[in-house]
N, C-alpha and C positions, 0 to 999 in steps of 0.2 A: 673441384666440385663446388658450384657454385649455392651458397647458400638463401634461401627464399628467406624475405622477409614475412612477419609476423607470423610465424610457423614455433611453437613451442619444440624444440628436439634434444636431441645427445648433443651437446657442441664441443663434445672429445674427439670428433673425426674432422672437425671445423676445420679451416685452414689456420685460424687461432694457434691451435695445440699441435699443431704438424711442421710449424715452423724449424728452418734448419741449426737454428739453436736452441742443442738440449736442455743449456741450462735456465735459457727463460722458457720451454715447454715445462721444467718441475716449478717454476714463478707463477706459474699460469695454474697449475694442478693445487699450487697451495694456493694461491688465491680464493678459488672456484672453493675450496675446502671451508678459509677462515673466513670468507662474505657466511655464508651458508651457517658456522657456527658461531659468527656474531650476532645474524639475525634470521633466527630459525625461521622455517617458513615463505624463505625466499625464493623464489621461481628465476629460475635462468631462461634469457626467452633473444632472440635476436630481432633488433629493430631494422627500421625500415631502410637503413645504408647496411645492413648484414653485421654488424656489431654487435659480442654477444653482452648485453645487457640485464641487470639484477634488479625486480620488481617484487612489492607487497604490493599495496593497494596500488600503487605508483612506481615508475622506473626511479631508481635512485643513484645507482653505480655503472659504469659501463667498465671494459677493459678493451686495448690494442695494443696487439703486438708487433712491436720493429723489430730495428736490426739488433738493437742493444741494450733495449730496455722493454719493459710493459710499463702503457700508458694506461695509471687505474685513474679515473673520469667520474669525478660525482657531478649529477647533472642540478644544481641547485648549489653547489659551491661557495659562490659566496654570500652565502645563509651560513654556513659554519662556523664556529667558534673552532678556529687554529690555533691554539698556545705552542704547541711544538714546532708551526710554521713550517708544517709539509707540504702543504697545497703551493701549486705554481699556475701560472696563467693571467690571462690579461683579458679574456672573454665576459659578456655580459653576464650571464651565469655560472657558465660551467670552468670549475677549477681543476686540477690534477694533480697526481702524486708520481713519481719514475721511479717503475721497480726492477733492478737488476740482478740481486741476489733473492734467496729464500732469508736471507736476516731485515731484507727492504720489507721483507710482508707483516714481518714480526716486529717491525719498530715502534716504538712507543706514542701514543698519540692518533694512531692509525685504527684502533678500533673503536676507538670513541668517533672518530670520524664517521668510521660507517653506519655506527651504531645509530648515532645523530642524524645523518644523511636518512635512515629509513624511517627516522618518527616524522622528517618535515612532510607535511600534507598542505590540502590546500593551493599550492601553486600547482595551474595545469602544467603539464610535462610541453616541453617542447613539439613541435610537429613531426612527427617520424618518428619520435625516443619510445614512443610504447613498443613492445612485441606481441599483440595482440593483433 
């Protein structure tokens, strides 16, 4: 099922969450969980490559899921203040974190992360990153 962009939906039927590994479809259900109660008020929404994507005012977080891990995606990256040094990547902006267990969602330093990731404003979002 092919997902449209800028369409606000359920993306529990995604091809995201239906992936043939159980243990990163429960990766993926806490994630979608702990985004949501770090910063209340977040809209899940799929941008314009069909990636589902976490927005307030602005997209802040993205997620993708491989063969053996989820790839959680702040789009503004390296804006962050890292002291635990989870973020990986080498992109102009955008940094990452590889989550393979439900203990990678709960690691320390991770919710500040996000927390942070959603006050930054100000810088427009990439081309395509909205879901709107």
């Amino acid at each position: 099922m092919p997902v449209k962009a800028g369409k606000r939906r359920n993306l529990k039927k995604s091809a995201y969450a239906r992936d043939e590994n159980t243990e990163l479809r429960k990766v993926v259900r806490r994630l979608r969980s702990f985004i949501k109660k770090c910063v209340p008020g977040t809209n899940e929404t799929v941008n314009a490559w069909g990636i589902p994507t976490f927005e307030r005012k602005d997209p802040f977080c993205f997620f993708m899921a491989g063969k053996n891990h989820v790839t959680f995606g702040f789009h503004s990256g390296t804006s962050l203040d890292d002291p635990q040094g989870l973020l990986e990547g080498t992109g102009k902006n955008i940094r990452h974190v590889k989550l393979r267990t439900l203990d990678d969602v709960e690691q320390r330093g991770l919710k500040n992360l996000v927390q942070a990731a959603a006050r930054l404003e100000g810088k427009a979002p990439m081309r395509g990153m909205r879901g709107k």
